[in-house]
C-alpha positions in Angstrom: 31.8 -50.5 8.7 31.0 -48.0 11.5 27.5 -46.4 12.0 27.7 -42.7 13.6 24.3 -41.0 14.6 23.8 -37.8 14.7 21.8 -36.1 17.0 20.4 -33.1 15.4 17.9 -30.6 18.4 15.0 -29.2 16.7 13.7 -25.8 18.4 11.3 -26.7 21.2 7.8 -25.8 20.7 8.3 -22.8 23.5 11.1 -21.3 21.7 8.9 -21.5 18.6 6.2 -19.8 20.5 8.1 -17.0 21.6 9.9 -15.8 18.4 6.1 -16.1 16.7 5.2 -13.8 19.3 7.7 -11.1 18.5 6.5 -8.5 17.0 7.6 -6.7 13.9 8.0 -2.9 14.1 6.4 -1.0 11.4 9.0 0.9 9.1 8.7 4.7 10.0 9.3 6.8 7.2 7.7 9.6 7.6 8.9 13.3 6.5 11.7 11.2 4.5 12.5 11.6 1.0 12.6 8.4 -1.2 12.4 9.8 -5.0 12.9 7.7 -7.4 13.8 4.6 -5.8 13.3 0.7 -6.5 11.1 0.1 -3.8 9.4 -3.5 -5.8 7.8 -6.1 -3.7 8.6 -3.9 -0.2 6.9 -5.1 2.5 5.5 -1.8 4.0 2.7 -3.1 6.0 1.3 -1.0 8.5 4.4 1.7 7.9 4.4 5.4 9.4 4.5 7.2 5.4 3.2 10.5 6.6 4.9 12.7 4.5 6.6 11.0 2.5 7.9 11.8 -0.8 8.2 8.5 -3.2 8.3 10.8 -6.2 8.8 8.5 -9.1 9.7 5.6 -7.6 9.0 1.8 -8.2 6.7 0.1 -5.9 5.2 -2.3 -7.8 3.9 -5.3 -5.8 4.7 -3.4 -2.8 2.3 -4.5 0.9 1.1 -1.3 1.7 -1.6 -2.6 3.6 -3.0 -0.6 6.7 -0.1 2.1 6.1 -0.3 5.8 7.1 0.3 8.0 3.9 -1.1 11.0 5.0 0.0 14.2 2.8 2.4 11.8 1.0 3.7 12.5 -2.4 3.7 9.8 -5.0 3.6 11.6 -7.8 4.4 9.6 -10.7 5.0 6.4 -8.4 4.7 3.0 -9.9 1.8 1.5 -7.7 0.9 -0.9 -9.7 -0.5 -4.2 -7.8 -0.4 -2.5 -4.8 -1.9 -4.1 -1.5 -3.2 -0.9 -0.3 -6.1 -1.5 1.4 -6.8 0.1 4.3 -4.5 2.5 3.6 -5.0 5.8 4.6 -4.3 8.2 2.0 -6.1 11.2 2.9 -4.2 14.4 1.4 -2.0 12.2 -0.4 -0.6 13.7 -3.8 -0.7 10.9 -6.5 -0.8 13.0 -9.9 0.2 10.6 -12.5 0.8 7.5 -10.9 0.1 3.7 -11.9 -2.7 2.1 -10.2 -3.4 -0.2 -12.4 -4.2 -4.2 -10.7 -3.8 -2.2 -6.8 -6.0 -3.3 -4.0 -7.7 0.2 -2.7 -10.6 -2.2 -0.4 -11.1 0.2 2.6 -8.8 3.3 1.6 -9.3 6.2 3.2 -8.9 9.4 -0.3 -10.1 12.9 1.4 -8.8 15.2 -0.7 -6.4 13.1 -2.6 -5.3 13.8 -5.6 -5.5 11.4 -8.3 -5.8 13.4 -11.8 -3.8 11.7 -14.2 -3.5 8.7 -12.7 -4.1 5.0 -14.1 -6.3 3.1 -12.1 -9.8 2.0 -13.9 -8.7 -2.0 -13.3 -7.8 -1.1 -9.4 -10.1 -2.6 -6.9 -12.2 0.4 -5.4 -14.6 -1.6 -3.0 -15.5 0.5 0.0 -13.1 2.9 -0.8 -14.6 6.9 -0.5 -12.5 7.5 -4.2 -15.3 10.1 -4.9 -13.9 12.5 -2.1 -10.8 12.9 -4.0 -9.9 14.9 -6.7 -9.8 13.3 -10.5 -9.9 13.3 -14.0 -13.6 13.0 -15.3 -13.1 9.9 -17.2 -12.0 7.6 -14.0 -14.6 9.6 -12.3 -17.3 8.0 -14.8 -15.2 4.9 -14.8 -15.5 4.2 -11.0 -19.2 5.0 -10.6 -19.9 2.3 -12.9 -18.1 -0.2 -11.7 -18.0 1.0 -7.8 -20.7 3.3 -7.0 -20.8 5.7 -4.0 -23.2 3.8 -1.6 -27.1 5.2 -1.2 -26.1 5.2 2.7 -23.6 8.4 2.2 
């Protein structure tokens, strides 16, 4: 019987290093059009969105995290548990989307709108949802569970 060894060379802790140090470059979308689209479980952390229109589509589960969606349109989009915190969404257009289960922690809403939208069981901690436009009953909803701080 004959015993052959294998040498197998595992990645050196520099090379390791360096790929960890690469750094990803945030998707850049903006002023593209993206309607009705399965967009589930997209990692869109950080991404350029300005603009853009996600009309209808699916982004359910989606990192969204830190994102620019400036004057975006997601009317109608499937947002439901949503990392979007941080995100800012000023201008954003969001009639009749699913918000349901989302992370809004930090969101920046001027003048979004959010009538018709689904989103009592979102997470709305230190996000400024009163300076966006919506439907009295999430209105009520939201000061209950996350009131507008004494301090603004």
């Amino acid at each position: 019987m004959k015993v052959e060894h294998i040498l197998i060379q595992e990645p050196s802790d520099l090379t390791m290093s360096e790929e960890q140090d690469e750094e990803i470059e945030p998707i850049d979308w903006s002023f593209q059009s993206k309607i009705d689209q399965d967009l589930r479980e997209t990692n869109l952390q950080g991404a350029n969105l300005r603009r853009v229109i996600l009309d209808g589509s699916n982004l359910q589960g989606s990192n969204l995290a830190g994102a620019d969606l400036r004057n975006a349109s997601l009317v109608g989009t499937d947002l439901m548990k949503c990392a979007l915190d941080g995100a800012d969404l000023r201008g954003a257009r969001m009639t009749k989307a699913k918000l349901n289960l989302s992370n809004f922690q930090d969101a920046r809403l001027d003048g979004a709108d959010l009538r018709g939208v689904r989103g009592r069981y979102a997470i709305w901690r230190r996000a400024n949802w009163w300076d966006a436009k919506m439907n009295d009953d999430l209105k009520e909803a939201l000061k209950k569970k996350w009131p507008k701080p004494d301090s603004l």
